[in-house]
Residue, then its C-alpha position, 0 to 999 in steps of 0.5 A: x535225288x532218291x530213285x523212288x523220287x526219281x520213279x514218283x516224279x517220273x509217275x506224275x508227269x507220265x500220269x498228268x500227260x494221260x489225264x489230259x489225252x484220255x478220251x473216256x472220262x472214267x480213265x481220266x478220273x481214275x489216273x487223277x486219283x492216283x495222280x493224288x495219292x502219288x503226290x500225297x507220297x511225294x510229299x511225304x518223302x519231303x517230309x510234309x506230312x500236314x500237306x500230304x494228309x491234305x491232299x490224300x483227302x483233298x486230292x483223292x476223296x473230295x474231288x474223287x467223289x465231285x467227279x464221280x457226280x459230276x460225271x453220273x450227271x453227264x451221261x444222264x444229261x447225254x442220255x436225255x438229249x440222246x431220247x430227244x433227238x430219237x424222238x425228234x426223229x421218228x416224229x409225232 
């Protein structure tokens, strides 16, 4: 095996551990994409050039951008049940 395999594999099984023990949402998202952009080289190196257009748009554009959303809508969500407690608190 190639050394720049050997650094891109290493890369996404250290990338894909901190993904799953990130506590902010944001960080998270970030290693992922570059998780995806890291296997879209490694699937150049295997000379899979199909899949590797694929998951550079699949893996980093798409779903880069569905969690981006999805995570706006989180903290608006958060932000709402935070007033709700605050004015369930202070009464009417």
């Amino acid at each position: 095996m190639p050394i720049e395999e050997a650094i891109l594999l290493s890369f996404l099984v250290i990338s894909a551990v901190a993904v799953c023990v990130m506590r902010r949402f944001l960080a998270a998202m970030i290693i992922f994409a570059s998780f995806s952009v890291v296997t879209s080289l490694v699937w150049i190196f295997l000379a899979a050039p199909d899949l590797a257009i694929t998951e550079a748009a699949v893996g980093t554009g798409i779903a880069g951008i569905l969690f981006f959303v999805v995570l706006k809508r989180i903290r608006i969500v958060e932000e709402e049940h935070r007033r709700e407690r605050e004015s369930k608190k202070n009464g009417p």
